[in-house]
N, C-alpha and C positions, 0 to 999 in steps of 0.2 A: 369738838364743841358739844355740851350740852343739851338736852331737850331743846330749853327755852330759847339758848343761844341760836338752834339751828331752826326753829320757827321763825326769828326775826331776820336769822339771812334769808331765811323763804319770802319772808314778807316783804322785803326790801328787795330780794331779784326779782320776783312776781309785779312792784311797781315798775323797777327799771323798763323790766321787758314788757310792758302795757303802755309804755308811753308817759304816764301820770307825771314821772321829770321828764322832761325833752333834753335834746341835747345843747349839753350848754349851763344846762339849768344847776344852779346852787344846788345841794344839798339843805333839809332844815339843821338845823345846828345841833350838835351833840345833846344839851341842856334838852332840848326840844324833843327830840327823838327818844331820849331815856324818859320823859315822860311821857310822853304818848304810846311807846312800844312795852315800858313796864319790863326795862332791863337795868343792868345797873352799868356803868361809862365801860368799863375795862370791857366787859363782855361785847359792847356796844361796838366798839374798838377794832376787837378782835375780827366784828363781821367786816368791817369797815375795809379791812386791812385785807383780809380775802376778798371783798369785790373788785380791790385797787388790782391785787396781784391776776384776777380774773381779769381785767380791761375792764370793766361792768363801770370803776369811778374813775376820775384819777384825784390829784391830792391839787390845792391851790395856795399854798400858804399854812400856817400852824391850823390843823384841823378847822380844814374848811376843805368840801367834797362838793366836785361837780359831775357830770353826766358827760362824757367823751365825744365828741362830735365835731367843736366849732374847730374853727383852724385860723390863724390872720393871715396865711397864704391865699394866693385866688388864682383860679384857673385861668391860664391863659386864653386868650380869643383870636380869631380869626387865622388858625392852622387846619389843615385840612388834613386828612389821614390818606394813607394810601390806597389805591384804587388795586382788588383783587381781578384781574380777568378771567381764572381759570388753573385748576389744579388737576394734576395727575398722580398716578401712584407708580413709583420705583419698586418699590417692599414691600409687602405686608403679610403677617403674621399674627397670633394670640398676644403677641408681649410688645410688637413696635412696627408701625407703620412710615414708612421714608416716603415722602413728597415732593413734587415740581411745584411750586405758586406760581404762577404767570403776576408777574407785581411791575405794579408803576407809582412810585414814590413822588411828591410834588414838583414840579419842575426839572424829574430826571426819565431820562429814555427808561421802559418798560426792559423789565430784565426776570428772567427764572431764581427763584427761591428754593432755597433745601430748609422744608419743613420735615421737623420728628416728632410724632405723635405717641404718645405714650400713654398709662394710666393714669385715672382720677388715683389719688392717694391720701388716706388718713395716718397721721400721725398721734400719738398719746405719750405726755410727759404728767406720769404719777405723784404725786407729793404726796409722802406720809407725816404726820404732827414731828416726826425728827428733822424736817426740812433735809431730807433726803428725795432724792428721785432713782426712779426705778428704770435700770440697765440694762442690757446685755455686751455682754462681750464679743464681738464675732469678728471674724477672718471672712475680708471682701477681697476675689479673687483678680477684678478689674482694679484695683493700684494696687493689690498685692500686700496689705497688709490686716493687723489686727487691730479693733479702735472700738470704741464704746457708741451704741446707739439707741435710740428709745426704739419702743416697740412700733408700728404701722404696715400697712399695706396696700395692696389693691380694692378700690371701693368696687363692687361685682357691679353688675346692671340691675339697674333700680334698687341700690340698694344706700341708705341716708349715710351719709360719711361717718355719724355718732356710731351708728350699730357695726359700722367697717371699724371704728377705734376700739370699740369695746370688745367685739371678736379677735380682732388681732392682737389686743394685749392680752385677751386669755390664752389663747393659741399659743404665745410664741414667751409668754412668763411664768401662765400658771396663777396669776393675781384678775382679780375681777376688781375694777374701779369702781368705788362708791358712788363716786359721784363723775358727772362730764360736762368740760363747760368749753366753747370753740370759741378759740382766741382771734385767727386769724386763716386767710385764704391767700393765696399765693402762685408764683410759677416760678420755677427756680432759674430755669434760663430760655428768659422769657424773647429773645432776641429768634432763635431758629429753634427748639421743645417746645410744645405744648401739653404739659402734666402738671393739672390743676392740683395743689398740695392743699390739705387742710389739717389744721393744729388744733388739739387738743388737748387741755389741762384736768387732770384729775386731783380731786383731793382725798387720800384714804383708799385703801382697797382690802380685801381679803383673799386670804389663799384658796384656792377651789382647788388647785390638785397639780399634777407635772403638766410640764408642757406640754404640746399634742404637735406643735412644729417642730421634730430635732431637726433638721435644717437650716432654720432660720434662728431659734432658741440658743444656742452656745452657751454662753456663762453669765447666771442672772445675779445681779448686785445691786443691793441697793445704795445709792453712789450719793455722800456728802455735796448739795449744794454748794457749798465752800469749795470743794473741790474740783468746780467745773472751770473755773480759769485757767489752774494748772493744768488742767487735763486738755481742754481748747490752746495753749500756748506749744501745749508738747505736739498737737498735733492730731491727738488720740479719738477727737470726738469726730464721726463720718457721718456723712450726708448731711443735705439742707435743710431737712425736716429736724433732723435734732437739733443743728446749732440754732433756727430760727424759734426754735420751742425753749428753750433753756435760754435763749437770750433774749427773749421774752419777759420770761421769770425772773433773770436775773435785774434786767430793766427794771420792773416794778417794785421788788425788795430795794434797791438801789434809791428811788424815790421814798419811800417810805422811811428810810435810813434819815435823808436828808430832811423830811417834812420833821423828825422823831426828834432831830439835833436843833430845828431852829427855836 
């Protein structure tokens, strides 16, 4: 994007993120926005269409943009959560802690839990203007094979999960992201783990230099968007943080596809 263009995405996240639409709230209408912000539609568009793929809007119909929040689902009432008495440790180490919960689930006899305590975790899926995202290649020796994953890692103590994304994609790619925007938080298996995941979308990056992880780093490619189906179908893509990052991504072009055609 442009000077101008990337001023009105500022100006438009800086509302989002202040509250000024609340959640729910319409969008002013295209006509509106090009003359108040002193852009021209296509440009306007463009930002429109990265807030969508960010989470920031979603789409309602032929260009019409609302603010992400309401839902017609509603929480259920009157379930009670289970009652923790008491926990001990089997294991524990720098990389994973094994657990007993002493647990009493609603109207069942009190019984011991195997909780696995693990790390907070930042994930980062790069988008360059080729609608490409940015790979590695690596050989994981727990299922024994080789598969494509984005960059991430362990968030340290006290340290913002943004600055764990941004370290670790230089670290382990060599690219410094321009920009960083957090799509979503998570637990991947959220039944007996506790390893709080967080996703992150870049747009644009620059090369700073080699990797400084050979370890982790293996073979860096920047991989066709188009191409992550195939590559999800065959198998190829590992861990949860990439497929829920890319299928993210893929979500909101998907929308956009559909709002573009009606």
């Amino acid at each position: 994007m442009g000077p101008k263009t990337t001023k009105v995405y500022e100006t438009l996240r800086t509302r989002l993120a202040s509250g000024r639409y609340a959640p729910g709230d319409k969008l002013p209408s295209e006509r509106t926005l090009v003359e108040e912000l002193g852009i021209g539609r296509t440009a306007l568009r463009q930002v429109l269409a990265r807030l969508v793929s960010e989470g920031r809007l979603e789409v309602r119909g032929r260009s019409s943009y609302r603010v992400p929040g309401t839902v017609s689902v509603q929480r259920p009432e009157g379930l009670e959560p289970w009652r923790i008495h008491g926990e001990r440790d089997v294991y524990d180490n720098r990389w994973v802690r094994l657990q007993l919960w002493d647990v009493e689930p609603p109207g069942v006899k009190r019984f011991e839990h195997h909780v696995v305590r693990l790390h907070h975790v930042a994930v980062t899926a790069v988008i360059d203007d080729q609608d490409r995202v940015l790979m590695m290649w690596r050989y994981r020796f727990v299922p024994q094979q080789f598969g494509w994953e984005l960059p991430g890692g362990i968030v340290d103590q006290g340290e913002d999960p943004a600055d764990t994304a941004l370290r670790e994609t230089v670290e382990e790619t060599g690219w410094r992201p321009k920009s960083l925007e957090h799509v979503v938080s998570y637990q991947p298996m959220v039944g007996m783990v506790d390893s709080p995941h967080e996703i992150f979308v870049a747009h644009g990056a620059e090369k700073v230099g080699e990797p400084t992880d050979l370890e982790e780093a293996g073979h860096i490619e920047w991989v066709p968007l188009a191409d992550i189906p195939g590559l999800m179908a065959r198998g190829e893509l590992l861990g949860s943080g990439t497929l829920v990052a890319l299928l993210h991504i893929l979500a909101a072009r998907r929308t956009q596809g559909l709002t573009a055609a009606q």
